[in-house]
C-alpha positions as CSV (number, residue, x, y, z in Angstrom):
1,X,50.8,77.8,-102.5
2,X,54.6,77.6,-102.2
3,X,56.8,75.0,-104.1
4,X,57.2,72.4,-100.9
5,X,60.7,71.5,-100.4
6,X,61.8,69.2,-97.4
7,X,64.5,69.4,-95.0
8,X,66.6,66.1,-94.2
9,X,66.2,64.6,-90.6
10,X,68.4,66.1,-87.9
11,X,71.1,63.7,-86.4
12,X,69.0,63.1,-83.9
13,X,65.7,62.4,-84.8
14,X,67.5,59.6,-87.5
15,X,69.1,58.2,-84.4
16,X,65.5,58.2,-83.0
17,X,64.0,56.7,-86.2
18,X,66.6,53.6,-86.4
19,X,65.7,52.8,-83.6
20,X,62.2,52.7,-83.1
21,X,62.2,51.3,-86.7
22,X,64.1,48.5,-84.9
23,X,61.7,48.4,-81.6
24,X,59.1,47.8,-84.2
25,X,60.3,44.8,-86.2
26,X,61.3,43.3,-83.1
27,X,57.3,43.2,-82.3
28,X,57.1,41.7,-85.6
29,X,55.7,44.5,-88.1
30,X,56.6,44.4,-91.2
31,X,56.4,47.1,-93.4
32,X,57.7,49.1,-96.5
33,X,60.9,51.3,-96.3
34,X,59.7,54.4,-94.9
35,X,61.0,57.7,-95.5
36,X,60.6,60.7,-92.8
37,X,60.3,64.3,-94.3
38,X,61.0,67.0,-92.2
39,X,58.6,70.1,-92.3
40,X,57.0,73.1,-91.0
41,X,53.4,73.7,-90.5
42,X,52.0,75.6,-93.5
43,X,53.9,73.0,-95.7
44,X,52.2,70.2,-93.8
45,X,48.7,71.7,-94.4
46,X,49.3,72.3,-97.9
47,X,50.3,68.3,-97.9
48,X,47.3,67.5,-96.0
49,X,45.1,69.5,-98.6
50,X,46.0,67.5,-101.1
51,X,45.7,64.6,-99.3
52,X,49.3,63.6,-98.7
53,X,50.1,64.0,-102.5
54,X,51.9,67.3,-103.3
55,X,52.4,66.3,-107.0
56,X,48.5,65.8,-107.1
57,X,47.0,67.9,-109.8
58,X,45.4,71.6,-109.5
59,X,41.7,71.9,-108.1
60,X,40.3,74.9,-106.3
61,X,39.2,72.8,-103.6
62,X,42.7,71.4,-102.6
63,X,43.2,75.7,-101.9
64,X,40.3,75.8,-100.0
65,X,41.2,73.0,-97.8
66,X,44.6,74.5,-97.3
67,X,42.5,77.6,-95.9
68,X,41.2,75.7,-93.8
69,X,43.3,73.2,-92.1
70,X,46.0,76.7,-92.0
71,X,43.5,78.8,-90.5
72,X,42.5,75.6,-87.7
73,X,46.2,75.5,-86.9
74,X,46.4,79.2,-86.7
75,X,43.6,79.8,-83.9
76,X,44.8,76.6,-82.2
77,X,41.6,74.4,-83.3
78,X,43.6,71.9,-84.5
79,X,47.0,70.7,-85.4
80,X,48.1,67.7,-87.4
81,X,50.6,65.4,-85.7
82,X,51.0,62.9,-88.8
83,X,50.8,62.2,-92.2
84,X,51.7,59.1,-93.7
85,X,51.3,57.9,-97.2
86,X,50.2,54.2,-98.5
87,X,53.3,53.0,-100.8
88,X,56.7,51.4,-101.2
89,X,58.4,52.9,-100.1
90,X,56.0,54.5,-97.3
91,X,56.1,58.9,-97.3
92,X,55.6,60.1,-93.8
93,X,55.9,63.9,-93.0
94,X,56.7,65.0,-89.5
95,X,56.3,68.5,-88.2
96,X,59.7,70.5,-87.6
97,X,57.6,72.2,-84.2
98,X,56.8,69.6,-83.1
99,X,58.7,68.3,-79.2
100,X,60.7,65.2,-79.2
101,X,58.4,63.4,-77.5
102,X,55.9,64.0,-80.0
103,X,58.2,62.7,-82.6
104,X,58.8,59.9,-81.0
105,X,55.4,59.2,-80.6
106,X,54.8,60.0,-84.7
107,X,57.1,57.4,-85.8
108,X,56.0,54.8,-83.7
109,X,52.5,55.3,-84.6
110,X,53.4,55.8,-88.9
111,X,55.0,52.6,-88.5
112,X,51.8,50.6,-86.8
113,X,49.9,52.5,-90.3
114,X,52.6,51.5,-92.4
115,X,52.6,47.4,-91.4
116,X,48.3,47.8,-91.9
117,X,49.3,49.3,-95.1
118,X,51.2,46.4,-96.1
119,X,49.6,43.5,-94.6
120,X,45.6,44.4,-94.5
121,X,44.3,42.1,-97.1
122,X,42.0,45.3,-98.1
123,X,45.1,47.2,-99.4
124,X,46.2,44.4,-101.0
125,X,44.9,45.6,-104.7
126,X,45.7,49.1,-104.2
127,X,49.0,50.6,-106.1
128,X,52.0,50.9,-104.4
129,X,53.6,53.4,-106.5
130,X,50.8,55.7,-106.0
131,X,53.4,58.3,-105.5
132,X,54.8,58.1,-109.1
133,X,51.2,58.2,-110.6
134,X,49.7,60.8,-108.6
135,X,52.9,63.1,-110.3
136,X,51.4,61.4,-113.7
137,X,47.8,62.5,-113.4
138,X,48.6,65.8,-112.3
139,X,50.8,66.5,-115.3
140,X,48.5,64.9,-117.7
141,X,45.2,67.3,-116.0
142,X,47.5,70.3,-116.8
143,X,48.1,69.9,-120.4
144,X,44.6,69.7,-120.5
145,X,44.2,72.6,-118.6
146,X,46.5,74.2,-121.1
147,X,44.8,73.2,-123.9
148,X,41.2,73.7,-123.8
149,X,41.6,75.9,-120.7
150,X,41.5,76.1,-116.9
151,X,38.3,76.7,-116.3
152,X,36.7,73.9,-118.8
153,X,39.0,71.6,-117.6
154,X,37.8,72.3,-113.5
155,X,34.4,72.6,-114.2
156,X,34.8,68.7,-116.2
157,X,36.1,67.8,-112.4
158,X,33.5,69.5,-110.6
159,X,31.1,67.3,-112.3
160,X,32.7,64.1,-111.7
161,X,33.7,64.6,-108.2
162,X,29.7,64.7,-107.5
163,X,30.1,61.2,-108.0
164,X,33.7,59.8,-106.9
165,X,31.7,58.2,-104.2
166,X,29.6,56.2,-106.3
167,X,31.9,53.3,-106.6
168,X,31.7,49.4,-106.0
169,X,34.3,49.2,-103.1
170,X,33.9,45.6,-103.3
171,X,34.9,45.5,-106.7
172,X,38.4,44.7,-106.4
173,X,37.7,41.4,-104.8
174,X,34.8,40.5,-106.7
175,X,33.7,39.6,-110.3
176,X,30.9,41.7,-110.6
177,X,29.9,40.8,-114.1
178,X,31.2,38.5,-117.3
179,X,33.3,40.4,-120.1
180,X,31.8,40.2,-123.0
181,X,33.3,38.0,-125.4
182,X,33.8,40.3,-128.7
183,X,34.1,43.9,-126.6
184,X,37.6,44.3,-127.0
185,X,39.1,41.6,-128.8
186,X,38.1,38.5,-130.8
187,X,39.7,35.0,-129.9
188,X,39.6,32.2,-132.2
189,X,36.7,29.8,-131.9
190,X,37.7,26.6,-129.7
191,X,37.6,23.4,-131.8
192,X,35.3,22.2,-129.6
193,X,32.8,25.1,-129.8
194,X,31.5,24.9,-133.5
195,X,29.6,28.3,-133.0
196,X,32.0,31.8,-133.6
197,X,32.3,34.1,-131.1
198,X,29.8,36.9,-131.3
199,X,30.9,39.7,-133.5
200,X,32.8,37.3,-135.7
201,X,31.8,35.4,-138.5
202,X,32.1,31.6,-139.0
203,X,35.3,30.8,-140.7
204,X,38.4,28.4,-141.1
205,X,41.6,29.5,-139.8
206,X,43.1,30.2,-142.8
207,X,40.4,32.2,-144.4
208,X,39.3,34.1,-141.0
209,X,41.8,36.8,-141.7
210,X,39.8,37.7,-145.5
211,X,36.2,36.8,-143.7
212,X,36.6,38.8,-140.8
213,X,39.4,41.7,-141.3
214,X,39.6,44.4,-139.0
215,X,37.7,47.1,-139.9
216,X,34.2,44.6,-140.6
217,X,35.1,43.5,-136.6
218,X,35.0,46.7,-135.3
219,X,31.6,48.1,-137.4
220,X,29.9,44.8,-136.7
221,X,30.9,45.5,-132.9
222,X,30.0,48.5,-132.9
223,X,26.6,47.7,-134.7
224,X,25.7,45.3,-131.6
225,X,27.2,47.8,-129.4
226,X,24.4,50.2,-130.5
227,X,21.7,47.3,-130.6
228,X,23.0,46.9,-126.9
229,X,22.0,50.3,-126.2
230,X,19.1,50.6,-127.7
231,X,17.6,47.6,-125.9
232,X,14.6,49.2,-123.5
233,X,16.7,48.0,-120.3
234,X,20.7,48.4,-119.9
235,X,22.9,47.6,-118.4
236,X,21.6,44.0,-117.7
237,X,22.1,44.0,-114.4
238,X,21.8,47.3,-111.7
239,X,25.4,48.7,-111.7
240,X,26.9,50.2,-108.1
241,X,30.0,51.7,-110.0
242,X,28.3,54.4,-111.6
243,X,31.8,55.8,-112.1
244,X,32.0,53.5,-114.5
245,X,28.9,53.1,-116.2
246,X,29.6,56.4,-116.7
247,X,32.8,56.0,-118.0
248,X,31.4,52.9,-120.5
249,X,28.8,54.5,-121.9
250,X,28.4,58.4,-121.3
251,X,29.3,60.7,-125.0
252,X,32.8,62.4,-123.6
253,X,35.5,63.6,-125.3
254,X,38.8,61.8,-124.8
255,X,40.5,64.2,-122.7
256,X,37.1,63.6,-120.6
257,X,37.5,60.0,-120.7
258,X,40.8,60.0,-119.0
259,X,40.2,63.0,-116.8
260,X,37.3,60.3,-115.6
261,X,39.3,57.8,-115.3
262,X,41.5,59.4,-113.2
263,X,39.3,60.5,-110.5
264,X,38.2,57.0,-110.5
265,X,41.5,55.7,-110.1
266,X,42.2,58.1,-107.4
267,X,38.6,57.1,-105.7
268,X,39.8,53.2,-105.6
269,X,43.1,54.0,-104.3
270,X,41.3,55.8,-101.5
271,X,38.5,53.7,-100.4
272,X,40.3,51.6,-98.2
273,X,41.3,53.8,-95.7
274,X,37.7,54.7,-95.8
275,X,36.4,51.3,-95.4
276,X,39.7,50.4,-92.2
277,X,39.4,54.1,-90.2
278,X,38.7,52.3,-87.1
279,X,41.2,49.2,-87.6
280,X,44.1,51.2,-89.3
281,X,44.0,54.1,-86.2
282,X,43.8,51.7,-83.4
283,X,46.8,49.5,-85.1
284,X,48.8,52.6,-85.4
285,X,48.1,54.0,-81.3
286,X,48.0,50.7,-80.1
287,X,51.8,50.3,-81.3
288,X,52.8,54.1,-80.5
289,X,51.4,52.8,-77.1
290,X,53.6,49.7,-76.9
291,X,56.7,51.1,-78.1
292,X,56.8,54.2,-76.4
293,X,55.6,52.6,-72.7
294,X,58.2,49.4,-73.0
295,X,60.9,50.8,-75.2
296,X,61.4,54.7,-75.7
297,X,59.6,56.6,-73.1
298,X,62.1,58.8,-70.7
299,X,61.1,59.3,-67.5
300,X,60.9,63.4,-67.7
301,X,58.9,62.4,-70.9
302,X,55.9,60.7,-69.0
303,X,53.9,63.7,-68.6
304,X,54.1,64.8,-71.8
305,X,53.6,61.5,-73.5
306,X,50.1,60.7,-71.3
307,X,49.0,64.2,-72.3
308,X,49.4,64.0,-76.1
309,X,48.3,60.7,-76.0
310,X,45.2,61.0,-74.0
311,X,44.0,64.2,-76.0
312,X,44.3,61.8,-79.0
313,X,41.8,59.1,-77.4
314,X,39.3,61.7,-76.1
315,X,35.6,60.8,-76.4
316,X,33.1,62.8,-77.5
317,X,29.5,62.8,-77.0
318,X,28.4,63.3,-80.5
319,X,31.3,62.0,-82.6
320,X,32.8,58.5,-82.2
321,X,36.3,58.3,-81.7
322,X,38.5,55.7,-84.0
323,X,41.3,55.9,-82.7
324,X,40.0,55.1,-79.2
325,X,37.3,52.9,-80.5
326,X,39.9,50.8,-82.5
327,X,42.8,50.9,-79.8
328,X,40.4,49.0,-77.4
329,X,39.0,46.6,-79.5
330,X,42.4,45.1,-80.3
331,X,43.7,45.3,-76.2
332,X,40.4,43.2,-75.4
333,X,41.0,40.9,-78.6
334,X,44.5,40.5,-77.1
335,X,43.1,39.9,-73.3
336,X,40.7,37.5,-74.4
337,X,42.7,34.9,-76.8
338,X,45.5,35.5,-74.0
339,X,42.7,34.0,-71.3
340,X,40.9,31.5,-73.7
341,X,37.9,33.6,-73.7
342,X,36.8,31.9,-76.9
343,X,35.6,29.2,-78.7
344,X,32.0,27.2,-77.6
345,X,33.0,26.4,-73.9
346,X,33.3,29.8,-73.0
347,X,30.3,31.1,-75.2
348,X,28.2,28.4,-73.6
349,X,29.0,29.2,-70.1
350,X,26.1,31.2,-68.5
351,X,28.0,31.7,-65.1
352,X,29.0,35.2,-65.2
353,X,31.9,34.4,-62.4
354,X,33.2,31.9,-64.1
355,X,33.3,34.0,-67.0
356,X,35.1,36.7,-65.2
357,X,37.2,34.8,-63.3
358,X,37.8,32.5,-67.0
359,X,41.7,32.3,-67.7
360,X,43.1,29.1,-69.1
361,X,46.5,30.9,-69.7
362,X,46.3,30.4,-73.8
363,X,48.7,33.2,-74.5
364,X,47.5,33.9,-78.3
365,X,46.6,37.0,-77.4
366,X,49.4,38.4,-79.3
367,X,48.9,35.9,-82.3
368,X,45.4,36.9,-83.0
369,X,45.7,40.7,-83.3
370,X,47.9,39.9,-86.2
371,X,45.7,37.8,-87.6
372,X,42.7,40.2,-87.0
373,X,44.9,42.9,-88.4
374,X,45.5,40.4,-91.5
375,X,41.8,40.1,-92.7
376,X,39.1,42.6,-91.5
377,X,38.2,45.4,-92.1
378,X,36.1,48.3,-90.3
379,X,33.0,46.5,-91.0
380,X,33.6,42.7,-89.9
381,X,35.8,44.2,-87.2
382,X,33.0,45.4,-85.3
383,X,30.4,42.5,-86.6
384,X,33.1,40.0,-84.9
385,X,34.7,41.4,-82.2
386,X,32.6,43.9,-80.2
387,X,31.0,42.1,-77.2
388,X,28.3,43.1,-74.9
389,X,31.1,42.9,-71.6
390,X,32.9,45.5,-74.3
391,X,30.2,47.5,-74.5
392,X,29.3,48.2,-70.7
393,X,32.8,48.4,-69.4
394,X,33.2,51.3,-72.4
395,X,29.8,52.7,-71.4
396,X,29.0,52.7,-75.1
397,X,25.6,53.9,-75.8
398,X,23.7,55.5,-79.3
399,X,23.2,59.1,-79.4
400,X,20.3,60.6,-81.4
401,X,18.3,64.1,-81.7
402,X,15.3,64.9,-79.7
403,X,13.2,66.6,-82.2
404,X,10.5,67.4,-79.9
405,X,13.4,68.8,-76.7
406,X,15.2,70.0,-79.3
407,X,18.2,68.4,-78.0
408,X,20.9,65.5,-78.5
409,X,20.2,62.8,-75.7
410,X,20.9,59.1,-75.2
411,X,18.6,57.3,-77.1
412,X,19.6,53.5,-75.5
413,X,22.2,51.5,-73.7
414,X,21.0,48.3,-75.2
415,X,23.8,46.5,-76.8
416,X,21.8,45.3,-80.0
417,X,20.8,48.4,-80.7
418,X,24.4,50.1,-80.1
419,X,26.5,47.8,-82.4
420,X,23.3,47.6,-85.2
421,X,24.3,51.5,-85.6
422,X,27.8,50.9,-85.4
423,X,27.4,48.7,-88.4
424,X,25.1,50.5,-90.4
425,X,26.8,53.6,-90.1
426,X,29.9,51.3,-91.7
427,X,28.2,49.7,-94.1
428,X,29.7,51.1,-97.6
429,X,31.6,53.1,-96.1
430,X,29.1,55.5,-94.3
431,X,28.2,56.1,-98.0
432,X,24.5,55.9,-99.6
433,X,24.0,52.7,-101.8
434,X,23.0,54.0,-105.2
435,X,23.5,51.9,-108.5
436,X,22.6,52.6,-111.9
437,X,19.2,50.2,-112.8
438,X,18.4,51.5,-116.6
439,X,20.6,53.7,-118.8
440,X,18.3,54.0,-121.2
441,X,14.4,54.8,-120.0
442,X,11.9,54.8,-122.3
443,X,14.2,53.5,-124.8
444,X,15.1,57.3,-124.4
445,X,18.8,57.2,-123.2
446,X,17.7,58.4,-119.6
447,X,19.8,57.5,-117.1
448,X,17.7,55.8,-113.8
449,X,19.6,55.6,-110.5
450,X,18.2,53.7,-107.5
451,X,19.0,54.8,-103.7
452,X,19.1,51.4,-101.3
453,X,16.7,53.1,-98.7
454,X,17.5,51.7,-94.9
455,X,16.1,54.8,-93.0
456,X,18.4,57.5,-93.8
457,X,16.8,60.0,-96.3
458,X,19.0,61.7,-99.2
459,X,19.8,65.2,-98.6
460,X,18.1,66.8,-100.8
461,X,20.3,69.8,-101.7
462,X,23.1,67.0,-102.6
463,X,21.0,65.4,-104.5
464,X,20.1,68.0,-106.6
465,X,23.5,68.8,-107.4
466,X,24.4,65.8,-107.9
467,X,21.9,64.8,-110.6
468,X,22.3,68.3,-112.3
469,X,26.4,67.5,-112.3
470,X,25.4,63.9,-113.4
471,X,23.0,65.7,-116.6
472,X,26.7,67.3,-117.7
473,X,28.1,63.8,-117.9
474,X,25.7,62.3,-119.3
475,X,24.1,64.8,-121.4
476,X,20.5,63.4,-120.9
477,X,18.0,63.5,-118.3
478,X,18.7,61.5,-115.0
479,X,16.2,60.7,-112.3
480,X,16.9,58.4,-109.0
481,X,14.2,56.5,-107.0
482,X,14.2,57.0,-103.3
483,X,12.3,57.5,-99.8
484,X,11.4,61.0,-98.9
485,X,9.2,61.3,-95.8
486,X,8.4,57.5,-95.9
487,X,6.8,58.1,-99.4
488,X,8.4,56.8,-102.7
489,X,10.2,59.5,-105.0
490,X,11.8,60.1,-107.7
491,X,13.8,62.9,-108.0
492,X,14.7,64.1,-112.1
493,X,16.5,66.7,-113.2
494,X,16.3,67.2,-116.9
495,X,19.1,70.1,-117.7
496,X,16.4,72.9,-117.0
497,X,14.9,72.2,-114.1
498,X,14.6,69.9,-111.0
499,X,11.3,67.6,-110.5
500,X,10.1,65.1,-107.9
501,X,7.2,62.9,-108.6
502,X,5.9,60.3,-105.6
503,X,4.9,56.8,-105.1
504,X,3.4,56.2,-108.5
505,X,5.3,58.2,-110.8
506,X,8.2,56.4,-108.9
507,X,6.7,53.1,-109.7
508,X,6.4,53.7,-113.6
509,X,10.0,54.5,-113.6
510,X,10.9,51.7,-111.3
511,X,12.6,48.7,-113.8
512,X,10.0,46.0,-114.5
């Protein structure tokens, strides 16, 4: 692809942008400094490809995407409107064909996704000068290339993209497990606490430097690291970031080491737009919306505006919409706290007038979408918010294959059912919960994952790959338990060939 180069804002459109940047904070957003770049469409695929990073580093499949999204745009299947960028400042690319109603309409909605960037208590760990780094990794990936060669170097990433979804997205906010005293460094023991830390000898202060000098610290670590490991059961408790177990304990070199750790970087930086696709999207078109209606539409614009914007919120049978999903949820969040249709009067009220006709005028309407914009995310959004009167005035319903019609039909209207796959279909992301439960089976260094079965079977061909990619890492053989056909299995793959044992063998190599 093309070195990308960007053309400044015309006159007009950064008349445009001051003053819907303006419009904005007057609704009370608040957001980085965001910068507008001006440019065609085969430089805005390339972007897209590498996923709004044009520093990122080389990888066939950021070419093969390119192909793609160019070759969508090209037969008119699809065309990408905006591209914004979480970081401070915020990066948001505009198209130069683009009409200037549909400009408009682009910087009102990057600046709905650039207040959820900010404020979203998800993003809150991610790095803002993701920018900076991404232009890090990528140099640092291609001195490795250039020195142990291209094709090494991709086939390393291969292997550890098979698993850049295994990852505890929860981690950030959560203290998974205690940090061993002794790993990395070796504090002095309290006065209070007679007993040395482990991996360090008992001594006074003065004579702890001659008891316990550096280099009989580090072999005694590493002589209980190894007693670690060879224990018939590690890590001590199952593991969801198998990224990192990986990363811990896996015999890689240390270009491999950092190569890993910068997928895994990259995979945390990611995962909450993953986990707020529904929330961040119907911020974002529920503020286009506002601004554009009360503050920047033209009259001669109208039509244009109400066709763009209703080809964005377009349902689909088979494919749930986020943008039109998430846009509605926050208009009847607002509608309700602005009528009082809240709290344990109106819950309790079994009078469906009254409940209709229920308005005690508490204006917080505005108030709360803030607030629900604030603290949820995709997940608790839905778990909180979505109502059965939302779920029969949207006709929502859950939509499921026939296997004996051979068809796609409406399986029920029933709004347990509807928001119970809503949720699970949410839950981690859409992703399968696998963890690591023993790293060293049969005291044989085998690696033993677990999939979290809840109805939905593993494909099998990813699996497969997976584990043979997962084999390269960690250079022994791996097996995972799960469901297939409502039976117990375990799937292996042992560098040679692929096995799968059932309900028994699946038990023995169960942890005990």
């Amino acid at each position: 692809m093309a070195i990308i180069t960007y053309d400044p804002l015309p006159d007009t459109l950064a008349a445009y942008q001051g003053a819907i940047e303006e419009n904005a904070r007057s609704y009370g957003l608040d957001f980085f400094p965001t910068i507008f770049e001006l440019v065609d469409a085969d430089q805005l695929n390339a972007i897209a490809a590498y996923g709004g990073f044009p520093t990122r580093y080389p990888h066939w499949r950021f070419g093969m995407e390119y192909e793609r999204l160019s070759k969508g745009y090209h037969y008119g299947l699809q065309k990408i409107y905006e591209l914004v960028i979480n970081n401070d400042p915020c990066y948001a690319y505009l198209m130069s064909s683009n009409s200037l109603t549909d400009q408009k309409l682009v910087m009102a909605h990057v600046y709905g996704h650039c207040d959820f960037f900010k404020n979203n208590a998800w993003f809150s760990h991610t790095n803002r000068k993701m920018m900076d780094d991404m232009a890090n990794h990528g140099n640092r990936i291609r001195r490795y290339m250039e020195r142990f060669g291209q094709e090494e170097v991709e086939e390393f990433i291969d292997c550890c993209l098979s698993i850049e979804d295994l990852i505890d997205i929860h981690a950030p906010f959560i203290r998974r497990r205690r940090e061993e005293v002794g790993k990395d460094r070796f504090p002095q023991a309290d006065a209070e606490d007679p007993l040395p830390p482990p991996g360090k000898f008992r001594a006074k202060d003065y004579m702890d430097r001659y008891i316990n000098p550096p280099a009989a610290l580090a072999a005694e670590t590493e002589r209980l690291r190894q007693k670690r490991e060879q224990q018939e059961h590690f890590p001590s408790e199952p593991m969801t970031d198998v990224m990192l177990f990986v990363l811990e304990h896996a015999p890689l070199k240390p270009w491999q080491l950092d190569v890993l750790t910068i997928l895994r970087d990259e995979a945390y930086y990611f995962a909450p737009q993953g986990q707020t696709k529904i929330m961040n999207e119907g911020w974002a078109s529920y503020w286009h919306s506002t601004i554009m209606t009360q503050r920047q539409l033209l009259p001669e614009e109208v039509i244009h505006y109400c066709d763009h914007h209703a080809g964005t919120m377009a349902t689909s049978s088979t494919r749930l919409n986020p943008y039109k999903l998430g846009i509605e949820l926050f208009r009847d969040i607002e509608d309700r706290w602005n009528k009082g249709r809240f709290g344990k009067e109106y819950e309790e009220c079994d009078d469906l007038t009254a409940r209709a006709k229920w308005d005690t005028g508490a204006g917080r309407g505005r108030e709360k979408i803030f607030e629900v914009r604030r603290i949820h995310n995709d997940l608790t959004f839905i778990d909180t918010f979505l109502t059965l009167e939302f779920c029969r005035q949207h006709k929502l319903f859950k939509f499921g294959y026939n296997g004996r019609a051979d068809v796609y039909e409406i399986e029920t209207r029933e709004f347990p059912q509807v928001k119970e796959q809503l949720l699970f279909n949410l839950t981690n992301a859409g992703r399968p919960r696998i963890r690591v439960v023993d790293g060293n089976h049969k005291n044989r260094g085998e690696m033993v994952l677990e999939h979290a079965y809840h109805g939905v079977e593993l494909k099998a061909d990813y699996a497969r790959d997976t584990l043979a990619n997962l084999f390269k890492l960690w250079k022994r053989p791996v097996h995972i338990v799960t469901v297939l056909e409502n039976v117990p299995t375990t799937l292996s793959f042992d560098g040679s060939e692929h096995t799968s044992k059932s309900q028994q063998a699946a038990a023995d190599i169960k942890r005990k």
